[in-house]
C-alpha positions in Angstrom: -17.6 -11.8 11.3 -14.8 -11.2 13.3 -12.2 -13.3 11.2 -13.6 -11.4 7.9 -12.6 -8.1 9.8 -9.2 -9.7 10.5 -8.4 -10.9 7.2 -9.4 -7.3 5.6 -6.7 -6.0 8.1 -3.9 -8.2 7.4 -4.6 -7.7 3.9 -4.4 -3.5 4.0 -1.5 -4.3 6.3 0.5 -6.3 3.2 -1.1 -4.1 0.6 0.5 -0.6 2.5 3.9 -2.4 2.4 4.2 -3.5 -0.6 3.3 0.5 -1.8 6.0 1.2 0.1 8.1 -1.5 -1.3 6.9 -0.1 -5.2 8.8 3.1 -3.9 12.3 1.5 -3.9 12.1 -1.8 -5.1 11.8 -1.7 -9.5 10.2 -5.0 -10.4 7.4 -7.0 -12.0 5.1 -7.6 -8.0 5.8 -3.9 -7.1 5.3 -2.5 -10.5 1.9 -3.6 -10.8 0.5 -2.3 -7.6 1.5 1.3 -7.8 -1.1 3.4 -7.1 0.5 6.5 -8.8 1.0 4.3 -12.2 -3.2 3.8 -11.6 -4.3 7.1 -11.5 -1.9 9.4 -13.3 -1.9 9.5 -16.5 2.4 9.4 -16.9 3.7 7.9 -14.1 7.7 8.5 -13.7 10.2 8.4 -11.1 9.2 11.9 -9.4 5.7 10.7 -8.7 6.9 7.4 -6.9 7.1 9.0 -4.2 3.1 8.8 -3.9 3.4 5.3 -3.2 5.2 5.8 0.3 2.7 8.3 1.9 -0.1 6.2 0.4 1.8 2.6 1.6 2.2 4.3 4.8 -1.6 5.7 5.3 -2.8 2.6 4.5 -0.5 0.5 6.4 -0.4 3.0 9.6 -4.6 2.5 9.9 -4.7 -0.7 9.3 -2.1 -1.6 12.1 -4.1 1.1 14.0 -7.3 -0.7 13.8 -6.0 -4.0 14.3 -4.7 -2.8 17.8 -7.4 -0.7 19.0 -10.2 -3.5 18.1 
């Protein structure tokens, strides 16, 4: 089970950097994984900025968990 637990890691580890790719970068990969443009009901520039604290939350623990397992 360990590998499954690895893979999930290495997954939120890609996932948090491309949200905070879809903060700067304007195109179709980045676009479509913006998590303010799938909760908010008008998504525009000023709430891009959700993407980076959310990219780096996600990205921060799951670095975090795959050093401290």
């Amino acid at each position: 089970m360990f590998w499954l637990d690895s893979i999930l890691t290495y997954v939120g580890i890609i996932y948090g950097i491309l949200l905070v790719l879809a903060t700067f970068v304007h195109n179709k990969v980045t676009e479509a994984f913006r998590i303010d443009a799938l909760f908010m009901p008008n998504p525009s520039e000023s709430t891009r900025p959700l993407n980076l604290v959310a990219g780096l939350l996600v990205a921060g623990y799951s670095i975090y968990s795959l050093l401290a397992g």
